[in-house]
C-alpha positions as CSV (number, residue, x, y, z in Angstrom):
1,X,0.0,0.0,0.0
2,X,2.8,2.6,0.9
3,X,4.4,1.6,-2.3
4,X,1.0,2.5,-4.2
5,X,1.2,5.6,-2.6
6,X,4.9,6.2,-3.2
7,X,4.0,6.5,-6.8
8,X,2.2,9.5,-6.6
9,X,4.0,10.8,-4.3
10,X,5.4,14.7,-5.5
11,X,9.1,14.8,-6.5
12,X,11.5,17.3,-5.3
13,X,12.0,20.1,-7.9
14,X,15.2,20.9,-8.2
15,X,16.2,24.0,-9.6
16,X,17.1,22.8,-13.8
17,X,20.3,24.1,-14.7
18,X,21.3,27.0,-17.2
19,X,22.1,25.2,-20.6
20,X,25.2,26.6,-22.0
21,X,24.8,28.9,-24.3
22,X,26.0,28.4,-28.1
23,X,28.6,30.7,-28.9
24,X,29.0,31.6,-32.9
25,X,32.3,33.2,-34.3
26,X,31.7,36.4,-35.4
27,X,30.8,36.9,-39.1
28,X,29.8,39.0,-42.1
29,X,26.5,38.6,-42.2
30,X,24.2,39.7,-45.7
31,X,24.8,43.8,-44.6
32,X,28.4,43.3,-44.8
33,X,28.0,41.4,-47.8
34,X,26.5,43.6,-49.6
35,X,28.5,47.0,-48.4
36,X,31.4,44.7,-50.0
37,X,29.4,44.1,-53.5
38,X,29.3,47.9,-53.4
39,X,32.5,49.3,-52.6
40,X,33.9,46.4,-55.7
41,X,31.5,48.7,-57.6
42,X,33.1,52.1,-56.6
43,X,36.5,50.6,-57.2
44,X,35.5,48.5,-60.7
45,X,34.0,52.8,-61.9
46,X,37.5,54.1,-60.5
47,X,39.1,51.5,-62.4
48,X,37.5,52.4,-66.0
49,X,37.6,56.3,-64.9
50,X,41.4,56.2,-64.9
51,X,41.8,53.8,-68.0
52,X,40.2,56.4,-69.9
53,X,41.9,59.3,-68.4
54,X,45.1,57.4,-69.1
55,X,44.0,57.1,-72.5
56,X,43.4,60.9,-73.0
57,X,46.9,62.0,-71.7
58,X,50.1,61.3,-74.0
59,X,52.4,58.4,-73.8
60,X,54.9,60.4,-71.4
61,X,52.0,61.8,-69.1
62,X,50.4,58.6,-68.0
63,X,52.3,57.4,-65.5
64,X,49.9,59.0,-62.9
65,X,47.2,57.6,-64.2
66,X,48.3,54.2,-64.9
67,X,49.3,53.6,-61.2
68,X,45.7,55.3,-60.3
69,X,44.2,52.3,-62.9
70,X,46.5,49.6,-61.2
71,X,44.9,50.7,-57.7
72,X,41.5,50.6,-58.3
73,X,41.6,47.4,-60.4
74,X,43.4,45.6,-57.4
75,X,41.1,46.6,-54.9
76,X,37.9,45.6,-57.1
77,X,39.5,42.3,-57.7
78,X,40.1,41.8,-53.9
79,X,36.7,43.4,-53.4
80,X,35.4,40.8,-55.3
81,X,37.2,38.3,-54.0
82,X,36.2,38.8,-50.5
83,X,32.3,39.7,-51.7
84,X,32.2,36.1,-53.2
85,X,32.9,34.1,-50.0
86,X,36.6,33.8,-50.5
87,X,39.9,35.4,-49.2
88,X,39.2,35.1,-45.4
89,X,39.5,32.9,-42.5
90,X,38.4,31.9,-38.8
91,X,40.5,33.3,-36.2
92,X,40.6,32.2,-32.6
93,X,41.8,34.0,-29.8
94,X,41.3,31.5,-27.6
95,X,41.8,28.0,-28.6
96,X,39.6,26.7,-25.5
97,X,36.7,29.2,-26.1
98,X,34.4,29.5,-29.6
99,X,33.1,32.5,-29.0
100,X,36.3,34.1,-30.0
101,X,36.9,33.4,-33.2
102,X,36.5,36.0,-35.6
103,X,36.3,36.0,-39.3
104,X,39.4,38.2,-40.6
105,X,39.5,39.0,-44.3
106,X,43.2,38.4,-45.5
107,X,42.2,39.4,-48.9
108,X,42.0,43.1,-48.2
109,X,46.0,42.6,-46.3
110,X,46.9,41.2,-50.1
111,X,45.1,43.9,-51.9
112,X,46.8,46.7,-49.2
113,X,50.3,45.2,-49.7
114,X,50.2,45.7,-53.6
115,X,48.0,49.0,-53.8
116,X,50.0,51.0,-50.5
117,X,53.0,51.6,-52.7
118,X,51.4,52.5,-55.6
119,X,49.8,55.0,-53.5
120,X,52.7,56.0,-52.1
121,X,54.6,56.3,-55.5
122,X,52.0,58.7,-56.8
123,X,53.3,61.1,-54.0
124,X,57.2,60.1,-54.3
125,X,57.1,60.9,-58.1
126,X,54.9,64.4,-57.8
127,X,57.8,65.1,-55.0
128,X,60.4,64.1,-57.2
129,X,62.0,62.0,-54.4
130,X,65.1,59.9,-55.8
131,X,64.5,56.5,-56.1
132,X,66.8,55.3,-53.2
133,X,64.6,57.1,-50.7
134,X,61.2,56.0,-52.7
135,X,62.4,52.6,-52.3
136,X,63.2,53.2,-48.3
137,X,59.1,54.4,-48.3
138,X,57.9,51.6,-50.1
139,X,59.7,48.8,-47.7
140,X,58.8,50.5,-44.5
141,X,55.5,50.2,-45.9
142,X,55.6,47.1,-47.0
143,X,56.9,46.0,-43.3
144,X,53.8,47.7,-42.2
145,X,51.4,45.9,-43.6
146,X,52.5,42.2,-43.5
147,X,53.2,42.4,-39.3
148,X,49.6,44.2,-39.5
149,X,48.7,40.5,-41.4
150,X,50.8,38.9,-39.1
151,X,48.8,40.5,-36.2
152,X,45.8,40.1,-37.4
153,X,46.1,36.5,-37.6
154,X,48.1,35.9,-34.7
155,X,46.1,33.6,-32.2
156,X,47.4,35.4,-29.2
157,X,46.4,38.9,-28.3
158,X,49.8,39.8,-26.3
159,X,51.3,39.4,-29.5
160,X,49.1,40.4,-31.6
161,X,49.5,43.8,-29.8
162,X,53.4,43.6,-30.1
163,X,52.7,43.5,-34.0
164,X,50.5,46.4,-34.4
165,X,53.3,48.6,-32.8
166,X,55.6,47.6,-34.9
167,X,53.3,48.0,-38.0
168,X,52.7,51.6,-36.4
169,X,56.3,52.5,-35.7
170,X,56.7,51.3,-39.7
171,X,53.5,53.8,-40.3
172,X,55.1,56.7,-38.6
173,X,58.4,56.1,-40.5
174,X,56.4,56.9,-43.8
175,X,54.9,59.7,-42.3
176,X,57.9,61.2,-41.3
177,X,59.7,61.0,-44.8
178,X,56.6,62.3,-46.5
179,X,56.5,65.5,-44.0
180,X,60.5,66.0,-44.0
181,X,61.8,64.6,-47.5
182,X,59.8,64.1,-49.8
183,X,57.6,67.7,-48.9
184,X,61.3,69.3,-49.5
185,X,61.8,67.7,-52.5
186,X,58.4,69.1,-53.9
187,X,58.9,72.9,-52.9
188,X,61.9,72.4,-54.9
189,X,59.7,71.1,-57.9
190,X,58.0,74.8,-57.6
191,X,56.0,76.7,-54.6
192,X,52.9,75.4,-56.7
193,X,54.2,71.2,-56.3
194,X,54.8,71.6,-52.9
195,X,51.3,73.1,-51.9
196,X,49.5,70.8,-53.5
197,X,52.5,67.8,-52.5
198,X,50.7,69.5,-48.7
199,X,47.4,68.7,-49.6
200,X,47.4,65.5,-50.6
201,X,49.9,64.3,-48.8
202,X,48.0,65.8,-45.4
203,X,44.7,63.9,-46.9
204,X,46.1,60.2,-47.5
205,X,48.1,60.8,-44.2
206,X,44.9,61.5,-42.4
207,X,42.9,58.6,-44.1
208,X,45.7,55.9,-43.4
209,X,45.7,57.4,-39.5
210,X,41.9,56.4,-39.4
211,X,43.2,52.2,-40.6
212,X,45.3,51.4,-37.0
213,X,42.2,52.9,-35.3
214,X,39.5,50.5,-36.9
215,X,42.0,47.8,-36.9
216,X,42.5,47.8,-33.2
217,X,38.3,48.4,-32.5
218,X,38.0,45.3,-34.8
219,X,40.8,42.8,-35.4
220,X,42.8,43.6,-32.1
221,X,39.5,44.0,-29.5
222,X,37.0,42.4,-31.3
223,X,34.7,45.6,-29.9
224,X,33.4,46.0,-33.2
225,X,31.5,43.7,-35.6
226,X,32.9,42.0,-38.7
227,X,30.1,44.3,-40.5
228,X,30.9,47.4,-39.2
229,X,34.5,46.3,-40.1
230,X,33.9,46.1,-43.3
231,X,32.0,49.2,-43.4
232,X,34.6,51.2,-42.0
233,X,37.7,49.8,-44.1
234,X,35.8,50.4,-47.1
235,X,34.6,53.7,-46.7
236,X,38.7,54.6,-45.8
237,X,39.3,52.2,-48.9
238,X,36.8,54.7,-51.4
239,X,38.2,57.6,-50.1
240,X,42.2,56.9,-50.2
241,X,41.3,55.3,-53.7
242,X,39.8,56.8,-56.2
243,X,38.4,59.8,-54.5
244,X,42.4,60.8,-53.4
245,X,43.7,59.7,-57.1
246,X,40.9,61.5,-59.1
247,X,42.1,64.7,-56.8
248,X,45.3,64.5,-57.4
249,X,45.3,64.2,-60.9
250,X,42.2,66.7,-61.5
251,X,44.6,69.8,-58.9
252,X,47.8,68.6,-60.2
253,X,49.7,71.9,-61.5
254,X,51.5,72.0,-64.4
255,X,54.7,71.9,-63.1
256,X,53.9,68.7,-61.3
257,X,53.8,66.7,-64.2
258,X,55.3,63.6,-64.2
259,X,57.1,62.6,-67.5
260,X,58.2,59.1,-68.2
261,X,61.6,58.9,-70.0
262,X,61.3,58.6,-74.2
263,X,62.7,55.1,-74.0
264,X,60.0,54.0,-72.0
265,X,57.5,55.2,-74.4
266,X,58.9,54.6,-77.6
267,X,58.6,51.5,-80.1
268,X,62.2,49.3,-79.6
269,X,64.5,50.1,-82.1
270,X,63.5,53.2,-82.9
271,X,65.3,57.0,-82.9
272,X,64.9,58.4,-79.5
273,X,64.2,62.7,-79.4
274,X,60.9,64.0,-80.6
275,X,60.2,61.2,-83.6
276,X,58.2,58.8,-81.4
277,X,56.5,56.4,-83.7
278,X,59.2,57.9,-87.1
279,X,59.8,55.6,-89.6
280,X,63.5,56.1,-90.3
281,X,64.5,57.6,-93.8
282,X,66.3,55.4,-96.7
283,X,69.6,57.3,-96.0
284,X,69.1,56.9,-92.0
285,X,68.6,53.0,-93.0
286,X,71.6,52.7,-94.9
């Protein structure tokens, strides 16, 4: 009889426990997506913009635009690239916790390492900097963006940290030979170079400033989202693209032409001096 009553007896409730909660790595989600799709589209315009432009000018006045064209068409292909699912990875912070990986887009590190010195060369030739210096620039900038790679995937935050300084200290490096040099070098182009060498220079300086800051909000803290990531770098992307290469080449004074030697731009085997595209005489053939 007890055991009939046993039965119905009421159980203890205990108090269920808190499942754990599943952690997702931190994504691009459609937003992000498309805000990639678009900035391709703004660098694929900037990319047929300068092809004309570079069209227009003569053979010894493109070299400007051609670097502009080379820009913009690396940055839409790495637009693209990243828009269409590939040219990223998972990173984890913490190999015993999920919830912090985050999706870090290497693609735009690939499309920064071959597009930074172009940018940097359109300022180095409207300077007139010699090519030993131009070359200095363009490895400390080179420097800077691999250990900002390196950082970026780095699984560890201590040294992810140590690789952002040094990929700052590399920054600051450029700046200071574009404020000191290089802006010396320009004035002594003409007073007109040199204000507009300040100018732009000031405005790509500015712009690049703004990249450390989003990369430590995004890849070093993970305080922002992969979305708002991708909406900052390529709103700094737009601007220190196309946007800063159209200016440049629209303000660009006279005397800040750049002019590509005549052997670069003439046919192989033909007369150098002012007969570009001449076809050579009986007597000069004989």
């Amino acid at each position: 009889m007890n055991a009939f009553f046993e039965d119905f007896k009421k159980q203890p409730v205990g108090i269920p426990k808190i499942p754990t909660p599943i952690q997702h790595p931190e994504e691009v989600t459609q937003f992000g997506e498309t805000w990639l799709w678009g900035t391709f589209g703004f660098m694929a315009l900037g990319a047929v913009v300068f092809f004309v432009t570079s069209q227009r000018a003569s053979y010894r006045y493109r070299a400007l635009h051609v670097t502009n064209f080379f820009i913009c068409s690396i940055a839409a292909v790495a637009y693209f690239a990243m828009a269409s699912g590939i040219g990223k990875t998972l990173v984890h912070s913490d190999p015993h916790n999920r919830s912090s990986s985050r999706e870090v887009f290497y693609a735009r590190y690939i499309d920064w390492l071959l597009t930074t010195p172009l940018l940097l060369l359109d300022l180095t030739l409207i300077a007139g900097l010699p090519k030993a210096e131009t070359l200095v620039v363009v490895g400390a900038d080179v420097f800077m963006i691999v250990t900002g790679l390196i950082g970026a995937l780095h699984p560890s935050l201590r040294f992810r940290w140590g690789l952002y300084a040094f990929s700052c200290l590399a920054f600051l490096y450029v700046v200071l030979q574009l404020v000191t040099s290089a802006r010396s070098y320009a004035f002594l182009r003409s007073p007109k170079v040199g204000n507009h060498f300040n100018q732009v220079a000031l405005a790509l300086v500015v712009v690049w400033t703004a990249y450390p800051i989003v990369w430590a909000f995004a890849e070093g803290t993970g305080k922002m989202s992969v979305d708002n990531e991708v909406l900052a770098f390529g709103i700094l992307d737009i601007i220190a693209k196309p946007v800063w290469g159209l200016w440049i080449l629209l303000a660009l004074p006279d005397e800040g032409h750049v002019l590509l030697p005549e052997s670069w731009t003439a046919p192989l085997g033909s007369v150098s001096g002012g007969n570009y595209g001449a076809i050579p005489s009986h007597e000069e053939q004989a």
